[in-house]
N, C-alpha and C positions, 0 to 999 in steps of 0.2 A: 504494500500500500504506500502509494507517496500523498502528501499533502502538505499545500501553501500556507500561513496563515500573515498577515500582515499588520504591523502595527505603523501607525504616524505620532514622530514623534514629537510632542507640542515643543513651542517655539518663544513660551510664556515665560521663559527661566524657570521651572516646573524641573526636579530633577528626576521625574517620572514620564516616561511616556503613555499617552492615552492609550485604551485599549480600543481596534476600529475590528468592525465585523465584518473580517475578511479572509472565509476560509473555505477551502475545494479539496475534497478525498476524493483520491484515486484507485482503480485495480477493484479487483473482487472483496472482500470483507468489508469490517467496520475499522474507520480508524476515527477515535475522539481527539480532539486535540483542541486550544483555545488559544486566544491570542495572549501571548503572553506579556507582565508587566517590565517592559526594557527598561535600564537606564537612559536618560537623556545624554543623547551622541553630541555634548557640546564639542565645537570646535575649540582647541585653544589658539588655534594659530586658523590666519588663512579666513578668505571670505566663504566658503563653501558652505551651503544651505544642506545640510541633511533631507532629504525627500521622503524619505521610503526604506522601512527596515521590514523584511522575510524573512521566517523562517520557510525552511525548506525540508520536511519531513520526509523519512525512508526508510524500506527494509528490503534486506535479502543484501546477498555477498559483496561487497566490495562499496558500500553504499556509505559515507563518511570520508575523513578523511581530504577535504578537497583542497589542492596543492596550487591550480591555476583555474584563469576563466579567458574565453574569449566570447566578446558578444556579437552576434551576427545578425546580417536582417535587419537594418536599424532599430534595435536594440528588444527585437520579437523574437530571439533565440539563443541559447548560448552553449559551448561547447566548455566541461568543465573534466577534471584529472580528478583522479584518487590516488592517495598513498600504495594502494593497496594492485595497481596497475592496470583497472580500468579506466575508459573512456564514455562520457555521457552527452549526447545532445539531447536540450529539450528545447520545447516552443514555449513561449510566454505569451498570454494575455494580460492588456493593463486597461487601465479603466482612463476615461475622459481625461483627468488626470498624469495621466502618464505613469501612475503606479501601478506599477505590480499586483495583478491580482489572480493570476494564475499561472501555476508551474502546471506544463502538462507531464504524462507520465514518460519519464525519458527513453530512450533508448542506448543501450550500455553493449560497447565494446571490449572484449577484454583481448590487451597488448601482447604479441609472441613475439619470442625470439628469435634467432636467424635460423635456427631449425624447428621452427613452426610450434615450438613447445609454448604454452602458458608461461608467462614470467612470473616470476614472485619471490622472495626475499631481497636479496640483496639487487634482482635486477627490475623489482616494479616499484622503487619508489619514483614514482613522473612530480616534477617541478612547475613544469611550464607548457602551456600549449599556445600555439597559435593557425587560425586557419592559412594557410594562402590563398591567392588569386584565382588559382585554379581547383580551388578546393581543396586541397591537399590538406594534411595537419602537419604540423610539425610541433615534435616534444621534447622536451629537456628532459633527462634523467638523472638524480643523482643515487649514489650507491655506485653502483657500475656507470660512471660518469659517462654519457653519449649523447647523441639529439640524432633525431632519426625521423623518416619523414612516413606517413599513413595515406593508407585512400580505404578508409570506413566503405564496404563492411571485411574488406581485407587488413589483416590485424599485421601481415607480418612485416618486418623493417624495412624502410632505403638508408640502409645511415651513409651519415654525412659525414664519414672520416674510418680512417682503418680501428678497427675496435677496440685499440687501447691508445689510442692519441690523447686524452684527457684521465691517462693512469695516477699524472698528479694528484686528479679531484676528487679519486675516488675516495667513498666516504659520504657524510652529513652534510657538509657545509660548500657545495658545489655548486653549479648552473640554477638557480634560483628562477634566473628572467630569461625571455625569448620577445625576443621583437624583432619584426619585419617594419621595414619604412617604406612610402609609396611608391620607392623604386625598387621594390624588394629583397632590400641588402637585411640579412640576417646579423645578429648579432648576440649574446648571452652576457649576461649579469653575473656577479658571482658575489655571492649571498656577504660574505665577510669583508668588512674595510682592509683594506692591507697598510702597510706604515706608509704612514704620510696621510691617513684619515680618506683613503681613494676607495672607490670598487674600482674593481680590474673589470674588463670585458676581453670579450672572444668576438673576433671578425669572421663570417665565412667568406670564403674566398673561392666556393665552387670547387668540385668534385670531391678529394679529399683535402682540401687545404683549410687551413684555420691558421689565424696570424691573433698577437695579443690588438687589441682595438685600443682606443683613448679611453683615458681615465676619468671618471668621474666624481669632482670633488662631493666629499662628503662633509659634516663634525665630528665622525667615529665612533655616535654614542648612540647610533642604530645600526640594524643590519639588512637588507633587499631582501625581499619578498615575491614581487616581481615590480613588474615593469610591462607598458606599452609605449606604443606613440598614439600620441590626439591626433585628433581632424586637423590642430591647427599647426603641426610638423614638430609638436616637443615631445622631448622623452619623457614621459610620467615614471618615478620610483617610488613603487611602494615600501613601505617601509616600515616596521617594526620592533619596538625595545619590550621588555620582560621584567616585574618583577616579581618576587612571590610576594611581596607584600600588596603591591598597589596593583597587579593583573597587567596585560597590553596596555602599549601605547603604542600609536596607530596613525603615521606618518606618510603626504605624498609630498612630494621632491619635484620640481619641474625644470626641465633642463632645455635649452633653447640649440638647435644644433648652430655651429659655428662657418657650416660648408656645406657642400653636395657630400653624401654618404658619411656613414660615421664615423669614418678615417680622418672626417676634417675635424671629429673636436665638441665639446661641448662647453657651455657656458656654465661658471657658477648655478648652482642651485637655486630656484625658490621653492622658499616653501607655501603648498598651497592648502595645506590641511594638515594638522596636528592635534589627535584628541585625547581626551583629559585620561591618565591613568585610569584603567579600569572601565570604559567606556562601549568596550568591546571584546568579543574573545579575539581569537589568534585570527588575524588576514590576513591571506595568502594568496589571491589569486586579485586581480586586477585588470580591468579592461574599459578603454575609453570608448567615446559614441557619441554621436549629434544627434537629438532627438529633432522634431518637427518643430520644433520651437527655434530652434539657430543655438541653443543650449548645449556643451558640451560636457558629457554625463561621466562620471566616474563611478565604472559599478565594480561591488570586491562581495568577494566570496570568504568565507573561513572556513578553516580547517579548526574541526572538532575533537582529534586526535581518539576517533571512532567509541567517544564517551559517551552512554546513554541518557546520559544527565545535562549536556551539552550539543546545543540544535547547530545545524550547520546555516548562517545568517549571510541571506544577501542583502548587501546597505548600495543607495544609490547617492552622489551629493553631485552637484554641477558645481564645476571647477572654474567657469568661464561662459561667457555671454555673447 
């Protein structure tokens, strides 16, 4: 059974959010569910208008967990990752409004390897997705560090490099982001600041080649989550700190590029949204969009770390006008 429920959240300095009645069960059975009462997602930094917080309800294998988002369709579909090394697209209904009011029931891919096995442990935790132009997907993996390209409903790999070219990364703290720019130059994030307060990125360079890319200043007192490009040519980093005391904090980054392709370079950082400790679980997944309005939409996904107690939240904020 999947099921949406949606809450808005007030804008009154109220450190609660309203409860709105807005909820769709899917599949055979009964599923109960209510909207539940959120925190208020104030912003601390940044003009970004919080819109629209879902939850997004699920069962059965590999359901949880979601590491990336890509939205599609202007912004009536989205293609999202699991830890756990499927793949899901579903369609979305929104209401007059442009909120979220229905997740339909997805369809789920599950990732194999180069001999057509099921992946899982160490080789299905996926990071990042993104469609291409021609439909394609392309994903980040970390564990068995690689990015490897899909054509749903065929699961098995085109990777983008010989199969241990990224043996560095392997491990937790790898390829985080994947973004394609409108000239379709690929490029990956890597989740950790290195010295000097930077993320490193990875260039493709076509067939098997990958070169290190420009660096992107950071303060070094968060870590990439991911990353897209907007409609309006900048790189968005999502961004994330921890603590056990105070819970997420829950940062985007906007980088303005400096040239054609991303060999030329990127500009200092802004920041265009930073919310208050505890305002949110863990965001992981991130993808920009122009709605109908000329509004350009920042929708993110969390990871739940497949805890029953903890819903998997789509948040939407417009970043820009």
């Amino acid at each position: 059974n999947l099921s949406a429920t949606g809450c808005r959240p007030k804008l009154n300095g109220s450190l609660l959010a309203k409860p709105r009645a807005k909820f769709v069960t899917f599949g055979v059975g009964l599923a109960l569910a209510a909207c539940v009462i959120l925190w208020r997602p104030t912003p601390a930094n940044g003009p970004s208008t919080p819109l629209w917080l879902t939850e997004w309800h699920g069962d059965g294998t590999g359901f949880g967990g979601m590491s990336g988002l890509d939205m599609v369709d202007h912004g009536q579909g989205f293609w999202t990752i699991s830890d756990h090394g499927y793949l899901f697209r579903a369609d979305l209904k929104r209401d007059s409004n442009g909120h979220i009011s229905t997740i339909d029931s997805p369809t789920k891919y599950q990732f194999q390897d180069s001999f057509g096995r099921p992946v899982s442990g160490f080789q299905s935790d996926t990071e990042a997705v993104r469609q291409e132009a021609d439909g394609s997907i392309l994903v980040a993996f970390e564990g068995l560090a690689r990015v490897a390209r899909f054509h749903p409903p065929d699961m098995s790999p085109q990777m983008l490099h010989i199969w241990d070219r990224f043996r560095a990364l392997w491990g937790n703290q790898g390829m985080e982001a994947l973004v394609i720019d409108a000239k379709g130059h690929i490029m990956t994030v890597l989740e950790r600041p290195v010295v000097g307060k930077v993320y490193r990125t990875l260039v493709y360079l076509g067939g098997d080649d990958w070169h290190d890319g420009p660096k992107l200043i950071s303060d070094g007192r968060f870590m990439a989550t991911d990353a897209d490009f907007g409609p309006d040519g900048r790189l968005y980093v999502l961004e994330r700190r921890f603590s056990f005391v105070w819970g997420y904090t829950t940062r985007i980054s906007a980088y303005s590029a400096l040239g054609n392709g991303p060999d030329a370079g990127f500009s200092p950082p802004e920041i265009i949204l930073q919310t208050n400790p505890g305002a949110y679980s863990d965001f992981e997944g991130l993808s920009l969009w122009q709605d109908a309005k000329g509004r350009i939409i920042a929708t993110l996904i969390s990871d739940n770390n497949f805890l029953p107690f903890s819903p998997t939240t789509i948040a939407e904020f417009v970043v820009a006008n």
